[in-house]
C-alpha positions as a Markdown table, in Angstrom:
| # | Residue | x | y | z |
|---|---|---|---|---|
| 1 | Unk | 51.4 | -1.6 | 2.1 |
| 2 | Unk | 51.6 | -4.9 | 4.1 |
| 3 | Unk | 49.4 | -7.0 | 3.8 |
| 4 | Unk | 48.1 | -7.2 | 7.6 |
| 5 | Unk | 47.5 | -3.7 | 7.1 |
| 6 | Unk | 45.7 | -4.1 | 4.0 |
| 7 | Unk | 43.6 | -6.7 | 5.4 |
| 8 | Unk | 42.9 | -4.8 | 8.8 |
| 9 | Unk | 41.8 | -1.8 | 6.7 |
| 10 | Unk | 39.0 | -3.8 | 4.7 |
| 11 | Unk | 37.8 | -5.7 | 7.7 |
| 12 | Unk | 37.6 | -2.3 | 9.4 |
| 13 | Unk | 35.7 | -1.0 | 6.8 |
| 14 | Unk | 34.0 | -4.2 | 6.5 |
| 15 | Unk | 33.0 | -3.9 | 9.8 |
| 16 | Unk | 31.5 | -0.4 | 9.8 |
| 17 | Unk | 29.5 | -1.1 | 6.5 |
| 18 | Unk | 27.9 | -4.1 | 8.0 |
| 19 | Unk | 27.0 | -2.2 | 11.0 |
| 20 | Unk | 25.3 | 0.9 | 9.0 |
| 21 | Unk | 23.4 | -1.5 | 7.1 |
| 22 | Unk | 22.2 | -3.6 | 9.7 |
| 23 | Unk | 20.9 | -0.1 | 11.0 |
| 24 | Unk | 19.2 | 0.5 | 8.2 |
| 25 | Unk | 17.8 | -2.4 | 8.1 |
| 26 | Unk | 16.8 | -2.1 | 11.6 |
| 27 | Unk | 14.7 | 1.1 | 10.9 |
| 28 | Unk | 13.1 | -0.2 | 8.0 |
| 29 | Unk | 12.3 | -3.1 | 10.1 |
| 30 | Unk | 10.3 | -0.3 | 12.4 |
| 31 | Unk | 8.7 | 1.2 | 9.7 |
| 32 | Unk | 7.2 | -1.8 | 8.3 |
| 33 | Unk | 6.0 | -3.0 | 12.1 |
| 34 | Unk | 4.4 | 0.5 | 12.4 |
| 35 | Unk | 2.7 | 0.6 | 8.9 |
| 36 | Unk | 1.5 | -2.7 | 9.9 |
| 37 | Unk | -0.1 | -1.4 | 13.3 |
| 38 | Unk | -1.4 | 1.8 | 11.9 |
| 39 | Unk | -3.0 | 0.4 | 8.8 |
| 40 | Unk | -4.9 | -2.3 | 11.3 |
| 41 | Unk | -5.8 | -0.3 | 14.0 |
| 42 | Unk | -6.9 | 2.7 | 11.6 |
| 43 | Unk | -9.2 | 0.0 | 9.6 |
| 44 | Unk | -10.6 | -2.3 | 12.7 |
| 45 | Unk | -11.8 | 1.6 | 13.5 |
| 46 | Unk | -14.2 | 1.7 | 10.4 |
| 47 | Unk | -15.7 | -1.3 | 12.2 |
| 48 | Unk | -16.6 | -2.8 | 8.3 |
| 49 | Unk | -17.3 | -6.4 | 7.9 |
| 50 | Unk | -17.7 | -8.6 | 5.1 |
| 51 | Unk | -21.1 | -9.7 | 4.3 |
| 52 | Unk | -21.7 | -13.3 | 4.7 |
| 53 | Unk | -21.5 | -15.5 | 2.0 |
| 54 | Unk | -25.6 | -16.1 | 2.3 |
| 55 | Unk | -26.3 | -12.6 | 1.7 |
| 56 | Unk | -24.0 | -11.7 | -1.0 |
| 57 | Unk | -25.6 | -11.5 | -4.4 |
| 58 | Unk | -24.7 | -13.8 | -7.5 |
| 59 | Unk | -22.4 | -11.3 | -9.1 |
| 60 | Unk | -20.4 | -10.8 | -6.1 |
| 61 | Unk | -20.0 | -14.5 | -5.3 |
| 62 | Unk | -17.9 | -14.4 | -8.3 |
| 63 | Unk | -15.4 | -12.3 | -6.5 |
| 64 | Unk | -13.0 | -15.4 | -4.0 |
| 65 | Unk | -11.7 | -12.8 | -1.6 |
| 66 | Unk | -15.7 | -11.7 | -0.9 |
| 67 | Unk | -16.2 | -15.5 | -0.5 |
| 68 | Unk | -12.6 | -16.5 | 1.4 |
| 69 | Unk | -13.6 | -13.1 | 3.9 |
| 70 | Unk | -16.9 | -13.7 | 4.2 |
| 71 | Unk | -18.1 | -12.4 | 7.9 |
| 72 | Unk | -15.2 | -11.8 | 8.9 |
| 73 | Unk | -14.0 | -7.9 | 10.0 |
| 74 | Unk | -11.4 | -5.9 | 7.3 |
| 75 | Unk | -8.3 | -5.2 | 9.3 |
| 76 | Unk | -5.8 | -5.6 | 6.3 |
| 77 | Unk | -4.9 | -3.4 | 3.7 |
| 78 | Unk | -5.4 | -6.4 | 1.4 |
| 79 | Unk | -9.1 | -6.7 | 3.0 |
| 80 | Unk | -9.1 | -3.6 | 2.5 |
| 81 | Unk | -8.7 | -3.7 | -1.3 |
| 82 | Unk | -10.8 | -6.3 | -1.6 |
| 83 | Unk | -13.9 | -4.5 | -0.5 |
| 84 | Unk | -13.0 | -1.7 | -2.0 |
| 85 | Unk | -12.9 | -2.8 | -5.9 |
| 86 | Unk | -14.6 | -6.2 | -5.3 |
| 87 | Unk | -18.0 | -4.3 | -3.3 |
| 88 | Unk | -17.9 | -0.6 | -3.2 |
| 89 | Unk | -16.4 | -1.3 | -6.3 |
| 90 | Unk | -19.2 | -3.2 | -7.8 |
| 91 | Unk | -22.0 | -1.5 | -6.4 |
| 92 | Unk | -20.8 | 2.2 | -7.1 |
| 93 | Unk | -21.1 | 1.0 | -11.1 |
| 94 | Unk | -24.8 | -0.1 | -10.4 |
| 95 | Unk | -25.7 | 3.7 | -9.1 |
| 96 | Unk | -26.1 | 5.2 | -12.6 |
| 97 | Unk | -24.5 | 3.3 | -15.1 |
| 98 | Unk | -21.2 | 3.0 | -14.7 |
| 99 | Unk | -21.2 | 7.0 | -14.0 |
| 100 | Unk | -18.7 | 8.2 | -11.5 |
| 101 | Unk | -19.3 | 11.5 | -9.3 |
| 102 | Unk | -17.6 | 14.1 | -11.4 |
| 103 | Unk | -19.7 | 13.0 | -14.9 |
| 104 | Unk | -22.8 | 12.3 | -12.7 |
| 105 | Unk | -22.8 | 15.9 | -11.4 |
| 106 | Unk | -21.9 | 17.6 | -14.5 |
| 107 | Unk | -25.0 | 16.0 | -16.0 |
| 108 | Unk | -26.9 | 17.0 | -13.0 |
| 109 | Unk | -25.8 | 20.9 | -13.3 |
| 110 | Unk | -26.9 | 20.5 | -17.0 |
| 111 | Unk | -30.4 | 18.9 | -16.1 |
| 112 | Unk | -30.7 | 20.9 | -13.7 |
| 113 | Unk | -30.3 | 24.2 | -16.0 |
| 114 | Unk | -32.5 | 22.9 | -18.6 |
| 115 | Unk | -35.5 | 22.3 | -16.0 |
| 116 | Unk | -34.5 | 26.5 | -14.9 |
| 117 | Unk | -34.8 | 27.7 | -18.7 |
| 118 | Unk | -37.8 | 25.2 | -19.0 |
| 119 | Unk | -39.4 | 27.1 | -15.9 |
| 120 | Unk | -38.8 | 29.7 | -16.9 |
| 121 | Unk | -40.1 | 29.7 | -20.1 |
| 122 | Unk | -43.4 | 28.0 | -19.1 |
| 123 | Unk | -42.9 | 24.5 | -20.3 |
| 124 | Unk | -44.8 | 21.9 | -19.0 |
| 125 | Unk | -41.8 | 19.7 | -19.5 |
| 126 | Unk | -39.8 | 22.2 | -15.8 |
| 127 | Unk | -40.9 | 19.5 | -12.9 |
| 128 | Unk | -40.2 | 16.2 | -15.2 |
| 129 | Unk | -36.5 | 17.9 | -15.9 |
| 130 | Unk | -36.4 | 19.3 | -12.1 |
| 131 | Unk | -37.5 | 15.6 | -10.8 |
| 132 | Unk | -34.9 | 14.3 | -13.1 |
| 133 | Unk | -32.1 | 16.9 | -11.8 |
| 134 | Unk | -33.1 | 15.8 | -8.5 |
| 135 | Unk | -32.7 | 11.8 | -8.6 |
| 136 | Unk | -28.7 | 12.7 | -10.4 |
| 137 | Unk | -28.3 | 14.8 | -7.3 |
| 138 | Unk | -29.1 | 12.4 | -5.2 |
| 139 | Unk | -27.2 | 9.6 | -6.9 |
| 140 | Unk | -24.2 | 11.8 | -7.0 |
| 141 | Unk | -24.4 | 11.9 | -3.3 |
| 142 | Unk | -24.5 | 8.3 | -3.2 |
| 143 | Unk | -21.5 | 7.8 | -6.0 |
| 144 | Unk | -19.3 | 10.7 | -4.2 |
| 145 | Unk | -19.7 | 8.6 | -0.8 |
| 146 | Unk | -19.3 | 5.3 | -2.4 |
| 147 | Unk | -16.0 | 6.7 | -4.1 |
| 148 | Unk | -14.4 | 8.1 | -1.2 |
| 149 | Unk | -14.5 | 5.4 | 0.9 |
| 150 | Unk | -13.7 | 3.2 | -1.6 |
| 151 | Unk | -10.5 | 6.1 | -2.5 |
| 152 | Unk | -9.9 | 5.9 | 2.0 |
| 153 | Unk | -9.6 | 2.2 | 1.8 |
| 154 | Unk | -7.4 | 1.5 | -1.3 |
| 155 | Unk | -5.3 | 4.7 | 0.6 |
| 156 | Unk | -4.8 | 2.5 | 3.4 |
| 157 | Unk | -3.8 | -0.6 | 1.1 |
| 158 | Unk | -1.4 | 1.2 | -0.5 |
| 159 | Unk | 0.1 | 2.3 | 2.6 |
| 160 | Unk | 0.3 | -1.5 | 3.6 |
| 161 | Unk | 1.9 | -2.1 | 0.3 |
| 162 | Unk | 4.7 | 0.2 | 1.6 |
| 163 | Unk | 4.8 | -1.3 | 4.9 |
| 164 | Unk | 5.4 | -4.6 | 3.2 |
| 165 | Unk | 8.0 | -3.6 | 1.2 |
| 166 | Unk | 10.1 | -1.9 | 3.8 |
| 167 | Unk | 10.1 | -5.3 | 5.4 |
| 168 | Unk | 11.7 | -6.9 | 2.8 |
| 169 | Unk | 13.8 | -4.3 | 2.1 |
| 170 | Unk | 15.2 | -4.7 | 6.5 |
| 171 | Unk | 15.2 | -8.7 | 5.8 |
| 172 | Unk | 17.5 | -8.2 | 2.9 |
| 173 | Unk | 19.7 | -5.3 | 4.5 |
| 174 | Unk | 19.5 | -8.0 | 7.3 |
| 175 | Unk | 21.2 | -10.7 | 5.1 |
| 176 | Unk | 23.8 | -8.3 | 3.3 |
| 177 | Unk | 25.0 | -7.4 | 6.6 |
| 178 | Unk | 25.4 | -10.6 | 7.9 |
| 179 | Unk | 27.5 | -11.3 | 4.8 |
| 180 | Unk | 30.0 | -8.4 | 5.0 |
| 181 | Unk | 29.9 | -9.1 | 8.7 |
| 182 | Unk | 31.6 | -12.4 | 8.0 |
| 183 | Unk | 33.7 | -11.6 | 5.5 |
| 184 | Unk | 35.3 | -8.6 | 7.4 |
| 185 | Unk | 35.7 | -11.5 | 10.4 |
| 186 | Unk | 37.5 | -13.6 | 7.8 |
| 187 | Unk | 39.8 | -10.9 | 6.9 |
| 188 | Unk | 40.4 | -9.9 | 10.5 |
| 189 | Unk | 41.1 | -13.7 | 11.9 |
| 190 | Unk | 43.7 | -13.9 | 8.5 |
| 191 | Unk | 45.4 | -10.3 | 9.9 |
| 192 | Unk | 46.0 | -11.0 | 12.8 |
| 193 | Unk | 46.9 | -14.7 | 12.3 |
| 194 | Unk | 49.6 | -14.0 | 9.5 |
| 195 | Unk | 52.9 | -12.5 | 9.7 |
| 196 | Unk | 54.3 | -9.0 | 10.8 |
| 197 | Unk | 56.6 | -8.9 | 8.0 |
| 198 | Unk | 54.4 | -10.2 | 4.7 |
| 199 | Unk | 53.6 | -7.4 | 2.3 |
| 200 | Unk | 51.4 | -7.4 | 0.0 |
| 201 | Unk | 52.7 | -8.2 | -3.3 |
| 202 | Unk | 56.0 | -8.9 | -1.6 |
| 203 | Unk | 57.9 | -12.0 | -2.6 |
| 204 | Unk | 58.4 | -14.7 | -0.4 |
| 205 | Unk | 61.4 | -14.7 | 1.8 |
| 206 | Unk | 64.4 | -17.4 | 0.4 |
């Protein structure tokens, strides 16, 4: 094969790989300014905003993204996990114990049935074991809330994290193609700048 031909056929190709990644990169540029958008809009919606540094409580002082977002609104999915484990987080464990939902409700059901048989039976114990069943209730309420928003916001973070990543996978697609892009050039200006007649792996002419 000559070598002009050899060297049109890899700057072709070149060519046409730099353009499909470019492309690629192009979409994943898209996705990432879209995750961006939708992940802002979707929280500035929940209208949440961090409590002011004067009103947070020692504990939560401790946390420096509850400090460094202090009064301001969450819009980010990094805000967003920030008040979700650093507050909801923190005050969820406070509700019974370090509980969550499912065990608090399990040990609701249980109460619960106890304070039936106790009725039941005429113990004098039902309405301290009913009263009890009733405050888990209630604090499952409170603990199911607390975990699905907290479970909606760390949601939207991880989406974010996505959106992130699909930016630096366009910026790098970005790059590559700008390197194949020049070295197809290269091999195209050396085709058509060298001889008709060299072959590749031809010897020299005397």
């Amino acid at each position: 094969m000559k070598r002009r031909t050899l060297d049109l056929t890899f700057a072709v190709a070149g060519l046409v790989l730099a353009v499909l990644v470019v492309s690629l990169g192009l979409v994943l540029r898209h996705e990432a300014v879209f995750t961006k958008h939708y992940v802002q809009d979707q929280l500035a919606q929940q209208r949440i905003t961090f409590t002011p540094v004067a009103q947070l409580a020692p504990d939560e002082r401790r946390a420096a993204c509850l400090i460094t977002n202090a009064g301001r609104p969450l819009v980010t999915g990094k805000q967003a996990e920030c008040y979700a484990n650093r507050y909801i987080g923190h005050h969820v464990g406070q509700i019974n114990a370090g509980q969550t939902y499912a065990q608090t409700q399990v040990a609701a059901l249980a109460l619960g049935a106890r304070a039936d048989g106790a009725r039941a039976a005429g113990d004098p114990a039902a309405p301290q074991l009913a009263g009890q069943a009733a405050a888990l209730r209630r604090k499952g309420t409170l603990l199911f809330e607390g975990e699905t928003t907290r479970g909606l916001l760390l949601t939207s973070y991880g989406f974010s994290i996505l959106g992130e990543r699909a930016a630096l996978a366009a910026r790098v697609c970005f790059v590559l193609g700008a390197v194949v892009l020049a070295a197809s050039l290269s091999l195209l200006v050396h085709a058509l700048g060298s001889r008709p007649l060299a072959s590749a792996g031809a010897p020299p002419p005397a």
